[in-house]
C-alpha positions as a printed Julia matrix, in Angstrom:
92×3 Matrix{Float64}:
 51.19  -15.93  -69.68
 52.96  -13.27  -67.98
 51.19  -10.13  -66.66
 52.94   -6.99  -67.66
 51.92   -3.24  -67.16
 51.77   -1.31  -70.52
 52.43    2.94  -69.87
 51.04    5.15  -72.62
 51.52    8.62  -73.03
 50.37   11.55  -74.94
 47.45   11.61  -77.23
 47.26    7.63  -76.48
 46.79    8.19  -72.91
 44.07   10.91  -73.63
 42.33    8.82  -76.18
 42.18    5.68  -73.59
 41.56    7.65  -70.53
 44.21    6.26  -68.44
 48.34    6.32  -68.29
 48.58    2.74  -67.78
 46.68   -0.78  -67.73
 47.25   -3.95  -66.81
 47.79   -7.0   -69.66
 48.8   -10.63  -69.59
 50.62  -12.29  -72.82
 53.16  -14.21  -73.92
 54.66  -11.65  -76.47
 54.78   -8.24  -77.13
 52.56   -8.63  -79.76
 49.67  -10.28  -77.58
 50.16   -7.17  -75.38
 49.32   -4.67  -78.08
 46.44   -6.81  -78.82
 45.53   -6.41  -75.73
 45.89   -2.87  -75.97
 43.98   -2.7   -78.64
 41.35   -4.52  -77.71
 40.52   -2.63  -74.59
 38.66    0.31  -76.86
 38.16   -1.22  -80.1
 38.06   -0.21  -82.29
 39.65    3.37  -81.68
 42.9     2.34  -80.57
 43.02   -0.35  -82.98
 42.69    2.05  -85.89
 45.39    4.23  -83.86
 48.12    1.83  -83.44
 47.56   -0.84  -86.38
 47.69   -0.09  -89.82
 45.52   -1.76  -92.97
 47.66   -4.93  -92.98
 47.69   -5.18  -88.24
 50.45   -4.34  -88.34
 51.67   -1.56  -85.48
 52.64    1.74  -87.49
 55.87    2.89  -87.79
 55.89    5.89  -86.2
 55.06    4.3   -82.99
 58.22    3.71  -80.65
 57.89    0.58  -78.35
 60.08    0.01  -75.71
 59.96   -3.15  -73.35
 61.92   -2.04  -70.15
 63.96    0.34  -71.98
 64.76   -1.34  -74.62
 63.46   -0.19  -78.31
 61.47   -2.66  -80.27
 61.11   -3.17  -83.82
 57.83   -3.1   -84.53
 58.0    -5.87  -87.11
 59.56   -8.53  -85.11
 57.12   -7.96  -81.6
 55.6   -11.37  -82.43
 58.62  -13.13  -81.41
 59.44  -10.88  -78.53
 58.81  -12.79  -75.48
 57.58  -11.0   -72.05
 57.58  -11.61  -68.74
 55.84  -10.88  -65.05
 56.83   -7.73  -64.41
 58.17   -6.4   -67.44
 56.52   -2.85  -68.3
 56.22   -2.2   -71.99
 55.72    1.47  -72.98
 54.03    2.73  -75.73
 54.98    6.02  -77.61
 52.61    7.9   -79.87
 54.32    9.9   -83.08
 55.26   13.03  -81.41
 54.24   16.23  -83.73
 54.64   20.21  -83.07
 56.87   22.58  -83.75
């Protein structure tokens, strides 16, 4: 398992309390898992839709690079990558 750091930002940082947090997985998707997991269920309900599946209008990136959000399963990470997690941006 590598150990990774996951940044939030925006209303996800304010909802979690903190701008970034430690995680150890073997894919993306074990990260956001992880993510979720660390204030179920909140962030679960946040990130995941209905089917667990992470909502569209969330932008991951894993060390710059974007992610589609249906294929993080078989996105593989490792030590020191930093995977950063975008909330849907809204204002006008």
């Amino acid at each position: 398992m590598a150990k990774i750091t996951v940044m939030v930002y925006t209303t996800l940082r304010q909802r979690l309390g903190i701008s970034k947090l430690g995680l150890e997985g073997a894919t993306a998707r074990e990260i956001v898992d992880g993510l979720c997991a660390y204030k179920k269920p909140d962030v679960e309900k946040l990130i995941l839709d209905t089917e667990g599946h992470v909502r569209q209008h969330f932008v991951l990136t894993l060390n710059s690079e974007i992610l589609d959000n249906k294929k993080i399963g078989r996105i593989p990470v490792k030590d020191g990558d930093i995977l950063h997690v975008f909330p849907p941006v809204s204002g006008g």
